[in-house]
C-alpha positions, 0 to 999 in steps of 0.5 A, a space after each residue: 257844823 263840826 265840833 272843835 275836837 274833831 277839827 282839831 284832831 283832822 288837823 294834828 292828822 294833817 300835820 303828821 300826827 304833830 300837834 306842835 306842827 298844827 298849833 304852829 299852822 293854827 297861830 296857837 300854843 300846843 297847851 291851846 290846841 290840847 284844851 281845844 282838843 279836849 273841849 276843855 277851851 273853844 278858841 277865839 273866834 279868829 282861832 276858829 274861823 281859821 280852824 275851819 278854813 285849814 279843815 273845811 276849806 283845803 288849808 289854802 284860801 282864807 289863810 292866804 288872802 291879802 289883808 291889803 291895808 291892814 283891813 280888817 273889813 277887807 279880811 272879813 269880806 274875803 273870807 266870806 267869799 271863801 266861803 262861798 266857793 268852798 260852798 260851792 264846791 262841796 254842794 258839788 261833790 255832796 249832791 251835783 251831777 258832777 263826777 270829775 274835778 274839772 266839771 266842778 271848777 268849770 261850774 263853780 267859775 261859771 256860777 262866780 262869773 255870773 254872779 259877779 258880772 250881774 253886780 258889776 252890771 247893777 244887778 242883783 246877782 244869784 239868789 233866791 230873789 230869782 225864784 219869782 212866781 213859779 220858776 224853779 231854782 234850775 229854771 232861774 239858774 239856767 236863764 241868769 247863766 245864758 243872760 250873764 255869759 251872752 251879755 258879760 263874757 270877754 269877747 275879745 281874742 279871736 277865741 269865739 267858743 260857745 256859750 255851751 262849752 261854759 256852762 251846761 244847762 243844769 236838768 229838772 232833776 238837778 232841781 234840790 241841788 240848783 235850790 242849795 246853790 241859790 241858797 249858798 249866794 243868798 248867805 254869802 252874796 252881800 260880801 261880793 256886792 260890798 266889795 264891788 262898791 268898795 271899787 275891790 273887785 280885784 279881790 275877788 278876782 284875788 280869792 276866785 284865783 286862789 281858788 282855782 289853784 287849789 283846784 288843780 291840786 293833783 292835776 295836770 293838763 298839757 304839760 302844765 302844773 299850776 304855780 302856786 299862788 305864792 310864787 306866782 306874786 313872787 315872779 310878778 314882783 320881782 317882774 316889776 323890779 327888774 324893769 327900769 323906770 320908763 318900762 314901770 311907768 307904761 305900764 301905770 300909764 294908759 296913755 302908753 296903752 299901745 305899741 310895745 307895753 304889753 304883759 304877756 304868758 304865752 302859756 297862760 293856763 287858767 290867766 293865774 300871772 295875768 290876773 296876778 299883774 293886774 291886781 299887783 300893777 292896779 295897786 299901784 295905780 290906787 296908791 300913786 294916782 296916775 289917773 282914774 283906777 277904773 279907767 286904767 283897769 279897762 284899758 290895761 285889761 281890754 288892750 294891754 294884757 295877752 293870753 296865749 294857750 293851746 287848751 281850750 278848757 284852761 282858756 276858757 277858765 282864763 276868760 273867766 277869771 280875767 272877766 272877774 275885773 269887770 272888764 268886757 274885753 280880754 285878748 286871749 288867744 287859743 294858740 300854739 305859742 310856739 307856731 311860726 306857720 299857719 293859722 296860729 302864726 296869725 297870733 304869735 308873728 306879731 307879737 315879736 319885739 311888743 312885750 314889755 314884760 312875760 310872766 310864764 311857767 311852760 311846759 316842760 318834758 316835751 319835745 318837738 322834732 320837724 321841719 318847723 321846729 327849724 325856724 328856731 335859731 336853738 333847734 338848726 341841725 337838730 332832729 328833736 328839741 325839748 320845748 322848754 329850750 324853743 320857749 325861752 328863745 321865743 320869749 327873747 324874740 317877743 320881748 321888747 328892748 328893755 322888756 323883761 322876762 320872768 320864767 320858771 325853768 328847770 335846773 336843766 336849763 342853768 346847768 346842763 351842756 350840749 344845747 342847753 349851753 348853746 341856748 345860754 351863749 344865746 341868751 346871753 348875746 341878747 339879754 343880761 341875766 338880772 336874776 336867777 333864784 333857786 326854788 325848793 323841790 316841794 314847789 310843785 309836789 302838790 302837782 306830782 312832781 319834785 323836779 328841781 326849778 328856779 325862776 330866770 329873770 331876763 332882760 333884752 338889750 337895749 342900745 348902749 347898754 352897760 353889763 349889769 350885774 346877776 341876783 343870785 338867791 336861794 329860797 329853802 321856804 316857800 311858806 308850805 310842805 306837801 303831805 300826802 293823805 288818803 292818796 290826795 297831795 295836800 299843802 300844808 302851810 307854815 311860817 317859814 317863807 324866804 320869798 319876802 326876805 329875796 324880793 327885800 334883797 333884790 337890788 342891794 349890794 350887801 351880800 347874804 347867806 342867800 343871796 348875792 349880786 355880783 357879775 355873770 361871766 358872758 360865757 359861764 358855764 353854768 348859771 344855777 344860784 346854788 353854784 355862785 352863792 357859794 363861792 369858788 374853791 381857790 386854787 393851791 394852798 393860798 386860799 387856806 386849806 388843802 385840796 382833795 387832789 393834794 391827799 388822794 388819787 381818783 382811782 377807776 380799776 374796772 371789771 365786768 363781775 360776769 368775767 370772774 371765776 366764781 359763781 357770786 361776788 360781793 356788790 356795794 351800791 350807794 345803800 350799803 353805805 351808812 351815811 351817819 357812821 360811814 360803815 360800808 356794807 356789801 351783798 352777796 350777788 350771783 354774777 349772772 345777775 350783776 347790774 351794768 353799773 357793778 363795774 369797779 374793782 375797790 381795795 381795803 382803805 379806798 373811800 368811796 364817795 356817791 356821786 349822786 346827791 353828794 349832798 347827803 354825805 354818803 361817804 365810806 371806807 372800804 373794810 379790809 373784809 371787802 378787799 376786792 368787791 365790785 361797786 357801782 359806778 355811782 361812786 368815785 373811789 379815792 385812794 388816800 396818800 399821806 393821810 388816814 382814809 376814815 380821816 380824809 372820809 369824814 373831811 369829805 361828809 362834812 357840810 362845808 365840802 357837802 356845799 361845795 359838792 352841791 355846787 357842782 350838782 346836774 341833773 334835775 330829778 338825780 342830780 349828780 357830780 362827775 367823779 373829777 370834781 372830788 379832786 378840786 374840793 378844798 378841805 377845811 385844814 392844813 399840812 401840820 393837822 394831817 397827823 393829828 387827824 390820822 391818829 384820831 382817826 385810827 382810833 375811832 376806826 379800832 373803836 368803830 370795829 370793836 362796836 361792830 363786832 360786839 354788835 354782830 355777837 350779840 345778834 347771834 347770841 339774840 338768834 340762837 341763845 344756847 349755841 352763842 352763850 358759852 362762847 361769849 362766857 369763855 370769851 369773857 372768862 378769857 378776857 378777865 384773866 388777862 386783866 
């Protein structure tokens, strides 16, 4: 077992050597974690078991787990179950046959599902208790894995893989290796049989499902990137929200077990919104007893919730985890969900108008092009689509009346024109738009990837409908930051979550700072939360304030650097503005090598404004010295008129204009502003503080270019100090006579 110290000291480097960041992560004080460091305390032993598990078992699984009820027995027995993968997967890496990440997945899913199938089934499940006469561990191993998957595997769906595809015999050589597993069931098996007769499988599913998403960290497989656990419970929530109250109750009703009550994820990966659903939607069946617990859980399972997905591995581990709930059957297909031809068709025709609720993250980045993409309304005359554009369009076409849809969706959906707008015109001729909440870009860094998403919440019209109104939220937290060490993205997690506070507001009046409902105008431009939570700049000067376009021109004098006289010219990009002092900077470029983006002609006093990530304020004042250069076009030039240009520069860096530039971002990976929308932002004064803020500015700009040339002095006199000391001692001799 690893001393405290050393746990202690993994976790300060999980942190970014911060030991007040671990103490926070670990629940304690920094003057704790320093004694637990030095040995000089050991912490109590929720302290430690928690330690460990943020250590050992990759900081994700006992910390999340739900402590429903507030029991501290349930607690006790999902760690133990923690436990027991982490276990396992470490015996993998330390001694198994295996190489990739995947292979242990699949093994440890196969090992959990048998083990707790031979439970649900009266049976002991895995241990060393199989070890009878003189069968050996991979022996007793292999036989219970062929009678577990002949007998228990969901069957239902069409799918018909082979046993073999779920687990491969383990070799004679494997026999030390087989034994420690065995031996990892027998220590921790008591903690799923016990939850098993509390009638709690659903926690295990809830654990094994934690699980598998710290699994896939660094991982991508067709497209997909796994949803972390907290927004995934997040979207089911909010799913069950948006419903009315006849949807909620068919769902909590078997006796509506048919028809159109189906909860589906056309792009299901490894099942993590089905299961999701299940656990959320079977609590609520515990808690307002509807009928029989069980009895509900067979029947939803086995009829009501339908997997869709074109990979067989990912399927497969879906089967796995649905068959965690102890039911026999699941509908989970291997399937295009896109398909309107073919075999794959035989699945996804029927589904159209049977979705009571669709819980999905999809691929996004790939595009289709062909004949068969035409059979899509979004796609007509059109040689290629992205798929996440046909996705959305197939989700309303599934979707029920009243049915709801919760998806997550790139930035480019909401914001983007051209068909990205076309699909919004669509959409909203058929569904109202219930919500749409902005997530943080460390969503999916775990993944790979900062791309810019937010969760779209649908619902398809019924007859008779009135317009309803459109939740706008925004959550900076989500409960982790991704930190990168030893080449592997891990998540580290913390206290601030707004998910908790969103899924509070949904539905109130009262308007946040980070949330708001108020109307979606049918053809809106854009949908982003960012855009509506922040309001709308009024118009003229009756609202308060000025407008840029009131104080400054934009300016666009262009000139292709490789037409000048000269051998070299001076070149400002968007690093050479200091964003803290807004002192811009230049490099001296031979012509031949100007970019395509060094195109415009900027004069002394021109403020420069970064049309991407205008957000971060990168906003200058062109020097007198750079009267002239070219800069790139990544950047607005304004030309002030009746107002000093570092005044109306810094009006512009400050967080209320910021925010009104972030509204008007698009794009995802560089999101950006056009350069016409610096002149509609409202700056925070008015007419009679014009003056007053020139002459403050003029004298910061004296006082700023004063520093400047004292700080280039003293790097020439640092670089060579017998030249430069003379002139600055006759310079000072100088300036002390005429004092």
């Amino acid at each position: 077992m690893t001393p405290i110290p050393q746990l202690v000291e993994r976790l300060i480097q999980m942190n970014g050597g911060s030991s007040a960041s671990a103490a926070k992560q670990l629940g304690t004080t920094p003057a704790s974690l320093s004694r637990y460091k030095t040995a000089s305390a050991r912490p109590r032993a929720n302290i430690e078991t928690r330690l460990r598990a943020l250590v050992e078992g990759g900081g994700d699984l006992v910390d999340q787990a739900y402590e429903l009820g507030g029991s501290p027995r349930l607690h006790r027995l999902e760690q133990a179950i923690s436990e027991t993968l982490n276990g396992l997967r470490e015996e993998f890496h330390r001694n198994g046959s295996v190489s990739t990440r995947q292979e242990v997945l699949d093994l440890v899913a196969a090992l959990v599902f048998a083990h707790v199938s031979a439970l649900d089934n009266g049976k002991a499940g895995l241990g060393r208790h199989l070890l009878k006469g003189s069968k050996s561990a991979v022996e007793a191993i292999n036989a219970a894995m062929r009678s577990a998957f002949s007998e228990w595997l969901p069957s239902k769906g069409g799918h018909g893989e082979e046993q073999k595809r779920f687990f491969s015999p383990l070799k004679k050589s494997d026999e030390t290796f087989a034994d420690a597993l065995l031996g990892i069931f027998e220590r921790d098996g008591a903690a799923f049989a016990e939850l098993h007769q509390a009638g709690r499988d659903d926690l295990i599913n809830e654990v094994f499902s934690r699980f598998m998403a710290t699994s896939f960290v660094d991982e991508k497989e067709m497209g997909q990137y796994l949803t972390p656990p907290e927004v995934t419970r997040f979207m089911v929530e909010l799913g069950f929200k948006a419903l009315d109250q006849d949807g909620r109750r068919a769902l909590l009703d078997v006796n509506h077990s048919c028809g159109e009550n189906v909860v589906v994820d056309p792009s299901c990966g490894v099942g993590s919104f089905l299961a999701e659903a299940v656990r959320f939607l079977h609590e609520h069946v515990r808690v307002e007893g509807f009928r029989s617990s069980s009895e509900w859980l067979e029947s939803f399972v086995s009829q009501q919730v339908v997997g869709i997905d074109k990979s067989e591995r990912m399927l497969r581990l879906a089967r796995i985890n649905l068959g965690l709930f102890g039911v026999r059957m699941s509908q989970l297909y291997l399937a295009n969900s896109l398909a309107r031809d073919g075999v794959d068709s035989r699945v996804t025709l029927p589904m159209e108008g049977k979705a009571r609720l669709i819980l999905t993250n999809p691929p996004f980045g790939a595009s289709y092009s062909g004949e068969e993409m035409q059979a899509f309304s979004i796609a007509k005359s059109r040689k290629r689509i992205d798929s996440e554009l046909l996705f959305l369009e197939r989700y309303v076409d599934w979707a029920c009346a009243g049915g709801v849809i919760v998806s997550i969706v790139p930035d480019s959906i909401l914001v983007n024109k051209g068909v990205f707008n076309d699909l919004r015109i669509w959409i909203r001729d058929r569904c109202d738009v219930l919500g749409v909440i902005s997530l943080p870009s460390v969503t999916f860094a775990a993944a790979g990837t900062t791309t810019k998403t937010s969760v779209l919440i649908l619902r398809k019209r019924k007859p008779g409908d009135k317009p309803a109104n459109t939740f706008f939220g925004e959550a900076k937290e989500i409960g982790y930051d991704v930190v990168t060490r030893s080449g592997q993205r891990r998540r580290v997690r913390h206290a601030k979550d707004d998910l908790p506070a969103l899924l509070r507001a949904w539905g109130t009046k009262e308007p946040k700072p980070y949330a708001q409902q108020k109307p979606l105008p049918k053809r809106a431009e854009r949908w982003d939360a960012n855009f509506h939570l922040t309001g709308t700049e009024a118009e003229g000067e009756e609202g308060g304030g000025l407008l840029v376009s009131q104080l400054a021109s934009l300016v666009d004098v262009r000139k292709d650097p490789k037409r000048l006289n000269t051998a070299t010219f001076k070149y400002i990009e968007i690093g050479d503005i200091d964003s803290r002092t807004g002192l811009v900077g230049s490099k001296s470029m031979p012509v031949s090598e100007a970019p395509s983006r060094a195109r415009k002609i900027v004069r002394a006093g021109d403020i420069l404004v970064s049309t991407v990530r205008p957000e971060r304020g990168t906003v200058g004042v062109v020097p007198d010295e750079l009267d002239g250069a070219i800069c790139s076009t990544g950047f607005a030039v304004l030309r002030a008129k009746g107002i000093h240009p570092v005044a109306l520069a810094w009006l512009l860096k400050g967080e209320e204009v910021r925010r009104q530039m972030a509204r008007h971002n698009i794009g995802i990976a560089y999101p950006a502003i056009a350069e016409e929308t610096c002149l509609i932002l409202k700056l925070p004064i008015d007419k009679m503080q014009i003056e007053a803020l020139s002459v403050s500015a003029r004298e910061f700009s004296a006082a700023l270019t004063a520093f400047e040339d004292s700080r280039q002095r003293l790097i020439s006199l640092l670089a060579d100090p017998a030249k430069e000391a003379p002139k600055l001692h006759r310079s000072m001799k100088t300036k002390s006579r005429r004092q």
